[in-house]
N, CA, C and O atoms as a Maestro MAE file, in Angstrom:
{
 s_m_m2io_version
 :::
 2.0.0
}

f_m_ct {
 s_m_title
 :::
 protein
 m_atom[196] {
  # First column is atom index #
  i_m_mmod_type
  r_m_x_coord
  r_m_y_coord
  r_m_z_coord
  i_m_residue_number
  s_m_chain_name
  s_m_pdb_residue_name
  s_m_pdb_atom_name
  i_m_atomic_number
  :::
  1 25 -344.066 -17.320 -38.693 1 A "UNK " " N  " 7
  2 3 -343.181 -16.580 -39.548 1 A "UNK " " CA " 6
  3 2 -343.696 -15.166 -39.777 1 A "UNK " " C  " 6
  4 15 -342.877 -14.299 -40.081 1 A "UNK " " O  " 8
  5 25 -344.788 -14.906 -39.674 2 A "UNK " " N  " 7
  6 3 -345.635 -13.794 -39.795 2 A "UNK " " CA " 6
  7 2 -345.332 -12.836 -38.635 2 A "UNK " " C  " 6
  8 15 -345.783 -11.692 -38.603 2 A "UNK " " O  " 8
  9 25 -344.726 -13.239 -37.903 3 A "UNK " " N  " 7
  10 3 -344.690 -12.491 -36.556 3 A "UNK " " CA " 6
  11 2 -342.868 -11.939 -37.142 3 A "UNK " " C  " 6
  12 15 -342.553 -10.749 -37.155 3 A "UNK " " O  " 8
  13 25 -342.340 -12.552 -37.376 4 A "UNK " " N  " 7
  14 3 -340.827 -12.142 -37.599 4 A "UNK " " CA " 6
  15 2 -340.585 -10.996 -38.581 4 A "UNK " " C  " 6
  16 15 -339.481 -10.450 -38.568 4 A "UNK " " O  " 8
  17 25 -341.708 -10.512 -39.591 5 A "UNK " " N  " 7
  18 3 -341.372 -9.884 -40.423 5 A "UNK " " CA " 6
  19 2 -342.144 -8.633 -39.998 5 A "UNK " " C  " 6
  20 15 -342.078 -7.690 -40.786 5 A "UNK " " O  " 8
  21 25 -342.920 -8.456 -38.802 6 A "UNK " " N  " 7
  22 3 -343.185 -7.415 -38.372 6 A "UNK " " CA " 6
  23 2 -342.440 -6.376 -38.133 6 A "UNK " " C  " 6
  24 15 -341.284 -6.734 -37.912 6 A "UNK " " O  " 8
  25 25 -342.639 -4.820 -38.057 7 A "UNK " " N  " 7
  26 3 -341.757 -4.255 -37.929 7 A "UNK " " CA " 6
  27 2 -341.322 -3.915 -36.543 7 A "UNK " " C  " 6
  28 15 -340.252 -3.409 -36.203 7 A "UNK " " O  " 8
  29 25 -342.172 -4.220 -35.919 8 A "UNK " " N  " 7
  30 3 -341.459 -4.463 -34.065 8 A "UNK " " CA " 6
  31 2 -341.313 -5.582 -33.684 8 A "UNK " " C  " 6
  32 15 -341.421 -5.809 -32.479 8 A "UNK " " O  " 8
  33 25 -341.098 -6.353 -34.362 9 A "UNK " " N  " 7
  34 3 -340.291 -8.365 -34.224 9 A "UNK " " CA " 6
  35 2 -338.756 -7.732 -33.328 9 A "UNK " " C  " 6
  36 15 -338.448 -8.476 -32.396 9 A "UNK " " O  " 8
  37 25 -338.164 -6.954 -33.443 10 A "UNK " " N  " 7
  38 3 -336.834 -7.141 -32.927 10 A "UNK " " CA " 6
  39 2 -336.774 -6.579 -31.612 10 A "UNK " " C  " 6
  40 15 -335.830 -6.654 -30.825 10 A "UNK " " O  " 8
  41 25 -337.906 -5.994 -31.449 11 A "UNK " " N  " 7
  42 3 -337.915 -4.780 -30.362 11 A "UNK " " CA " 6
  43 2 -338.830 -5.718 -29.568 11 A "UNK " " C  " 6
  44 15 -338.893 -5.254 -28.429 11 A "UNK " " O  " 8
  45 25 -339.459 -6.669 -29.648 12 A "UNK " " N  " 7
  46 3 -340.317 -7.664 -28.782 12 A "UNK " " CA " 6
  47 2 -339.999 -8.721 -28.500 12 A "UNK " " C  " 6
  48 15 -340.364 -9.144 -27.402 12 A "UNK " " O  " 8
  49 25 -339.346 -9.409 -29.208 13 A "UNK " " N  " 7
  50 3 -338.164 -10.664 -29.374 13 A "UNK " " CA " 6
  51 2 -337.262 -10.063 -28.207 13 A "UNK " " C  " 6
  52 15 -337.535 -10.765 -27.233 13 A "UNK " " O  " 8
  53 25 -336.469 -9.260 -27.884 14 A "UNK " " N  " 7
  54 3 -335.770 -8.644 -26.957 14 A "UNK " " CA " 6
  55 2 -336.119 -8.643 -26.050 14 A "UNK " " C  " 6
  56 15 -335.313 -9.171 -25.285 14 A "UNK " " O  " 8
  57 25 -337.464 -8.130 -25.323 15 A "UNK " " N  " 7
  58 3 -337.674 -8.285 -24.241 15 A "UNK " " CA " 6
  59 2 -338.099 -9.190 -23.450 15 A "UNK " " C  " 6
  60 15 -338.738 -10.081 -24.009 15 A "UNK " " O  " 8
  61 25 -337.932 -9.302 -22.018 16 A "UNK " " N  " 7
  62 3 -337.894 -10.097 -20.937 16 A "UNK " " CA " 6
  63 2 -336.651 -11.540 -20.980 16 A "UNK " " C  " 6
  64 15 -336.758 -12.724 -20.663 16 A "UNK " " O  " 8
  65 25 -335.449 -10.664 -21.564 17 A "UNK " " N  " 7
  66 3 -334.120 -11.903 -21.897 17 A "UNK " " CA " 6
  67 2 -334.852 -12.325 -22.703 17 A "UNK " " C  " 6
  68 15 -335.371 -13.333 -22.224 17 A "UNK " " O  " 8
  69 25 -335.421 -12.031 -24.252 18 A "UNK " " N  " 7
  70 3 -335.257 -12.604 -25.297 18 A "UNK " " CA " 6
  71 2 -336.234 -14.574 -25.309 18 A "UNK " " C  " 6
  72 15 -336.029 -15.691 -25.783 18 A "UNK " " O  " 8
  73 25 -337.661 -13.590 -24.123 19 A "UNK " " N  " 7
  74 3 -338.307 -15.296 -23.519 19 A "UNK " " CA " 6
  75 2 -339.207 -15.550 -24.765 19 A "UNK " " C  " 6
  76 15 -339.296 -16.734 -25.091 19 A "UNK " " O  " 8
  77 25 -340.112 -14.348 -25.765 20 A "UNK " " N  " 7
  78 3 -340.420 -14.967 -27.141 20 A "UNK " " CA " 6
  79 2 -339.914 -15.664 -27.678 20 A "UNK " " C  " 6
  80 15 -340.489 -16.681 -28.066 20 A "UNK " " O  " 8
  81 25 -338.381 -15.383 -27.987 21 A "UNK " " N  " 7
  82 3 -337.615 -16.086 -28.939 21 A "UNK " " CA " 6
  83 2 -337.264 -17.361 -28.519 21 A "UNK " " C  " 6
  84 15 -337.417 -18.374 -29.202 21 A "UNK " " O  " 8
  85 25 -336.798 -17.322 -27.406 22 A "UNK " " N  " 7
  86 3 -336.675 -18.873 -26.592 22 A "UNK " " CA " 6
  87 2 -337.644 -19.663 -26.692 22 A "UNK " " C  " 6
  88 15 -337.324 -20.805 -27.020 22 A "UNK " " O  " 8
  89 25 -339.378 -19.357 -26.429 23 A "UNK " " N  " 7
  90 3 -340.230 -20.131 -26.544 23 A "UNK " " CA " 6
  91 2 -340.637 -20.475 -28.277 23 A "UNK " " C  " 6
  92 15 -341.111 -21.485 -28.797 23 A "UNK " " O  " 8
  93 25 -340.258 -19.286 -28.797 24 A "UNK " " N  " 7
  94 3 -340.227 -19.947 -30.406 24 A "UNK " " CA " 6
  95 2 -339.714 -20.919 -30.512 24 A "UNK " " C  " 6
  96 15 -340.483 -21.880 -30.505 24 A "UNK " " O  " 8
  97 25 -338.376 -21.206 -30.648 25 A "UNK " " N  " 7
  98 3 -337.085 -22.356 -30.566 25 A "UNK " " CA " 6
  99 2 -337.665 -23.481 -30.178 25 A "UNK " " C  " 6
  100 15 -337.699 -24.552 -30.785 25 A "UNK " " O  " 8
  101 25 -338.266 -23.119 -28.822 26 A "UNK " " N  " 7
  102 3 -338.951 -24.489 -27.938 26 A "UNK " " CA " 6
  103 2 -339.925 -25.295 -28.469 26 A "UNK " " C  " 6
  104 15 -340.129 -26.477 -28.194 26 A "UNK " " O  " 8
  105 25 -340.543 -24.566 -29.279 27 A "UNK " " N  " 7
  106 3 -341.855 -25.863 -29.812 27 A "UNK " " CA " 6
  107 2 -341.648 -26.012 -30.969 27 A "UNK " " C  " 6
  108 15 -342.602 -26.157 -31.734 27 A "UNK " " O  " 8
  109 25 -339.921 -26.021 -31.579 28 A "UNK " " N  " 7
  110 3 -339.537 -27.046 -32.609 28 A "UNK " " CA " 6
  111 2 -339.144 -28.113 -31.982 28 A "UNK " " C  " 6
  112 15 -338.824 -28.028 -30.796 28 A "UNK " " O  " 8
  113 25 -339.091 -29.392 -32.704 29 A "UNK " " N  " 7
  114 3 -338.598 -30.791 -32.809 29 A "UNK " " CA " 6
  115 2 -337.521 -30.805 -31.031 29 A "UNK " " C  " 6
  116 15 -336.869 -29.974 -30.398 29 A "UNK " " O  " 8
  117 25 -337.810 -31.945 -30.908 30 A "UNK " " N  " 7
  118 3 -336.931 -32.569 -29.580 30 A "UNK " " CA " 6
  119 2 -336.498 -33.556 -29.257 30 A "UNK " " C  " 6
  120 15 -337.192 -34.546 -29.029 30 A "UNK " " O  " 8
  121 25 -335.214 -33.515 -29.159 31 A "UNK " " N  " 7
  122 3 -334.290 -34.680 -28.877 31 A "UNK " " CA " 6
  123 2 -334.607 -35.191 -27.650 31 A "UNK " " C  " 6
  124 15 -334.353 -34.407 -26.735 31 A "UNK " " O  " 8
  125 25 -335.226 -36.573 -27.213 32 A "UNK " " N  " 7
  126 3 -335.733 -36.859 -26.285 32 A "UNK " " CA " 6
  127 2 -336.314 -35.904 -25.162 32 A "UNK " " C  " 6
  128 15 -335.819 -35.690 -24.055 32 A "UNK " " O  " 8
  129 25 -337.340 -35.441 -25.635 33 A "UNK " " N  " 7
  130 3 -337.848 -34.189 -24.613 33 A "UNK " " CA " 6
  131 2 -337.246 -33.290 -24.118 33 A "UNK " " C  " 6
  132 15 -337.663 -32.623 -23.171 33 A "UNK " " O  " 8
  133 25 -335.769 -33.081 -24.901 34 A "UNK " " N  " 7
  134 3 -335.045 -31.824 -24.235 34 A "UNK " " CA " 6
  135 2 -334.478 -31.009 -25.521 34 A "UNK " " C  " 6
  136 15 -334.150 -31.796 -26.408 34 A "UNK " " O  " 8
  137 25 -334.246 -29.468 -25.909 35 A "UNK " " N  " 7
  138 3 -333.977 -29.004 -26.719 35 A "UNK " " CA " 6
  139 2 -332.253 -29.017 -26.669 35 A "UNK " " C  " 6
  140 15 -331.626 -28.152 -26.059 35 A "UNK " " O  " 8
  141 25 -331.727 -29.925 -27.269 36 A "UNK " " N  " 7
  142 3 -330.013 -30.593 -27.108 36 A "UNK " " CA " 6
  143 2 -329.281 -28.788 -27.518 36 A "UNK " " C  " 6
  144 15 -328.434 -28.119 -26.924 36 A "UNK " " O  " 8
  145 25 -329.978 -28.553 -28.598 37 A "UNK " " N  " 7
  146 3 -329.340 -27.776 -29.369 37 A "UNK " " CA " 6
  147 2 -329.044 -26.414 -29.083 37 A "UNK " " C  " 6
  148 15 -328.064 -25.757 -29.436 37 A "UNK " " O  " 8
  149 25 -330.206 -26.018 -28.269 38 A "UNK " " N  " 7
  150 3 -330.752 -24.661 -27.573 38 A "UNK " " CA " 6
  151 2 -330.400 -24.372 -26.188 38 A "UNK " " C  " 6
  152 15 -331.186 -23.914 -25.359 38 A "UNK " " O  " 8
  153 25 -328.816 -24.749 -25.920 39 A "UNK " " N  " 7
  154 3 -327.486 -24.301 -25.122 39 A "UNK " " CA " 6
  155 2 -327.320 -22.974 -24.584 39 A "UNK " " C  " 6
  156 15 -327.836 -22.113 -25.298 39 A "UNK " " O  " 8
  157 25 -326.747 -22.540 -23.522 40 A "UNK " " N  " 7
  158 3 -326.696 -21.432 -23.063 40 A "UNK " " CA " 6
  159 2 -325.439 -20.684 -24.068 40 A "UNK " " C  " 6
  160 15 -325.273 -19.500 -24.360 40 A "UNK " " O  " 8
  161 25 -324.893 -21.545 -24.331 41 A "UNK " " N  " 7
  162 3 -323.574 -21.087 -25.481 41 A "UNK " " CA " 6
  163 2 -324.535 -20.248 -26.473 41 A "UNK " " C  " 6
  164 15 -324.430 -19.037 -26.668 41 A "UNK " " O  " 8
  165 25 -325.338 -20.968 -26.972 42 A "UNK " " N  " 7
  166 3 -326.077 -20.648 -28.564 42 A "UNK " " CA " 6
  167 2 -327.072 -19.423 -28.202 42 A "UNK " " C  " 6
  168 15 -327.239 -18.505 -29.004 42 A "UNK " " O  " 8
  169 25 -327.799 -19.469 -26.800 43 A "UNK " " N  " 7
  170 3 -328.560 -18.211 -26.434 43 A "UNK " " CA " 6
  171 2 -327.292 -17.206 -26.412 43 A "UNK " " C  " 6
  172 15 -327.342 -16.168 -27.072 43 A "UNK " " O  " 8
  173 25 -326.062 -17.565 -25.576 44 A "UNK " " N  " 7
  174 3 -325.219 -15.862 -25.634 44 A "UNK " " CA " 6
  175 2 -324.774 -15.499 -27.131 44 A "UNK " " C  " 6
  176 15 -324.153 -14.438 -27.198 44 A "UNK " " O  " 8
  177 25 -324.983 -16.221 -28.435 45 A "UNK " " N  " 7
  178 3 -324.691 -16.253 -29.392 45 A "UNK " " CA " 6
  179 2 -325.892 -15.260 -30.201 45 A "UNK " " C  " 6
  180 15 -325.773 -14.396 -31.070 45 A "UNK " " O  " 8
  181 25 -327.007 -15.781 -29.527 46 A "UNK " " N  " 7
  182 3 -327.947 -14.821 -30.409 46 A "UNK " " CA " 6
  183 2 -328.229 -13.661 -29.955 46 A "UNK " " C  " 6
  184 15 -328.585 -12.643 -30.548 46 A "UNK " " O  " 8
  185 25 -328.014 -13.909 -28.646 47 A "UNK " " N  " 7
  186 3 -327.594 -12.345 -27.826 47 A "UNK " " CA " 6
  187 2 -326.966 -11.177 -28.216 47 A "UNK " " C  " 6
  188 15 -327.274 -9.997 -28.043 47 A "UNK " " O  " 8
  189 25 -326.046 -11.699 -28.765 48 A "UNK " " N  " 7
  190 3 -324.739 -11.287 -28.641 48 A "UNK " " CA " 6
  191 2 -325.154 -10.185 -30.560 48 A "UNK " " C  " 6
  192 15 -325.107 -8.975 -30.783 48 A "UNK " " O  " 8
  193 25 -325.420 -11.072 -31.261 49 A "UNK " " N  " 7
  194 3 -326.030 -10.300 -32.811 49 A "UNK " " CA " 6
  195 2 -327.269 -9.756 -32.720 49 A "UNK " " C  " 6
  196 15 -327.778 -9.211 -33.700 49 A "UNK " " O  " 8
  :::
 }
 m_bond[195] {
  # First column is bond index #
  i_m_from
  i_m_to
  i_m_order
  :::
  1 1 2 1
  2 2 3 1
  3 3 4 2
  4 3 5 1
  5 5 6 1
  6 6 7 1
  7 7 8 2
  8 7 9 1
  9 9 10 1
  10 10 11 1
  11 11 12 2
  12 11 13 1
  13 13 14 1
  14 14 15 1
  15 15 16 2
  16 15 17 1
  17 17 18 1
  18 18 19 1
  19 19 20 2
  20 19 21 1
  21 21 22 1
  22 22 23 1
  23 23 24 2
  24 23 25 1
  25 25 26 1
  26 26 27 1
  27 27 28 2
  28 27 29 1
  29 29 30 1
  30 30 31 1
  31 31 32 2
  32 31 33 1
  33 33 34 1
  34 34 35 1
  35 35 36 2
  36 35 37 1
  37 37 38 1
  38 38 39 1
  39 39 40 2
  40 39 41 1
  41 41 42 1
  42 42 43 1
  43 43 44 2
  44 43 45 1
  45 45 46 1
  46 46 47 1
  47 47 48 2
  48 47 49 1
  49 49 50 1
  50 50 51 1
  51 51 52 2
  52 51 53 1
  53 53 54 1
  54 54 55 1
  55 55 56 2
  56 55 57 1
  57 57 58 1
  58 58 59 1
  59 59 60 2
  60 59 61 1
  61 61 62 1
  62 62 63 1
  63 63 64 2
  64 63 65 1
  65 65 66 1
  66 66 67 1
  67 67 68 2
  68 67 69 1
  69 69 70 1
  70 70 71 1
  71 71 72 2
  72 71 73 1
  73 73 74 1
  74 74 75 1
  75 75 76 2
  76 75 77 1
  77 77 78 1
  78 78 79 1
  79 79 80 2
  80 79 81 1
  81 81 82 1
  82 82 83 1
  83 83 84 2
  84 83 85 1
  85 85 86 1
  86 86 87 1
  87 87 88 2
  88 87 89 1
  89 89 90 1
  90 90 91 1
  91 91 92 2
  92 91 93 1
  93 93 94 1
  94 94 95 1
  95 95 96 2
  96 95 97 1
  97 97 98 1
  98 98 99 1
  99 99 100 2
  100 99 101 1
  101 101 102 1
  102 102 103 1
  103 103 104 2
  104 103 105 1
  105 105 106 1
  106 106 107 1
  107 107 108 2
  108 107 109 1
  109 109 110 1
  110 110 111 1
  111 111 112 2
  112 111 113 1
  113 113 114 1
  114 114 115 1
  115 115 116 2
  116 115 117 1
  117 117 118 1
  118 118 119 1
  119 119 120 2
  120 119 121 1
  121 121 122 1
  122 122 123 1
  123 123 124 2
  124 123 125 1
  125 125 126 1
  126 126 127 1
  127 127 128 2
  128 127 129 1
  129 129 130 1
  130 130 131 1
  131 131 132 2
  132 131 133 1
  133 133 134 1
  134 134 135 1
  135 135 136 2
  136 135 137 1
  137 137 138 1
  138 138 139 1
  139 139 140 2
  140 139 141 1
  141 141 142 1
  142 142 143 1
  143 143 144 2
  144 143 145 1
  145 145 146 1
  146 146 147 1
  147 147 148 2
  148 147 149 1
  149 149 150 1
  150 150 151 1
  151 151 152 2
  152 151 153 1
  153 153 154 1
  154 154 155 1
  155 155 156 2
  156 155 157 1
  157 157 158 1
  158 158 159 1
  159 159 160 2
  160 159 161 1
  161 161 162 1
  162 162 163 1
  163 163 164 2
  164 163 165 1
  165 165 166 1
  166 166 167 1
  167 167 168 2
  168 167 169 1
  169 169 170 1
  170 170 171 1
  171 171 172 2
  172 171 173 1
  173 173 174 1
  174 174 175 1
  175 175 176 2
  176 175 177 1
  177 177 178 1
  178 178 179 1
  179 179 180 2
  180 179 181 1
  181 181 182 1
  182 182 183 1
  183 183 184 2
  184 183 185 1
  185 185 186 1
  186 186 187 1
  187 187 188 2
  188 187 189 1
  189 189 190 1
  190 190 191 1
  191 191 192 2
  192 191 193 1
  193 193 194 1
  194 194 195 1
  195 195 196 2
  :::
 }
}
């Protein structure tokens, strides 16, 4: 959480397609070893804001 409130969190989170933020996501909780929730729908969603 310490990393998000930095003031270059948005500007680093962004780069390389947004692969920080993806790997954040990733080492929460998992629905039988696969992230159900973390959809290509929901990545163009956070993209997208």
């Amino acid at each position: 959480m310490n990393f998000l409130i930095r003031p270059d969190a948005e500007q680093l989170l962004v780069q390389n397609d947004y692969h920080r933020l993806w790997e954040f996501f990733s080492n929460m909780g998992t629905v039988d070893g696969e992230h159900a929730w973390l959809t290509n729908e929901v990545k163009n969603k956070f993209r997208e804001v």
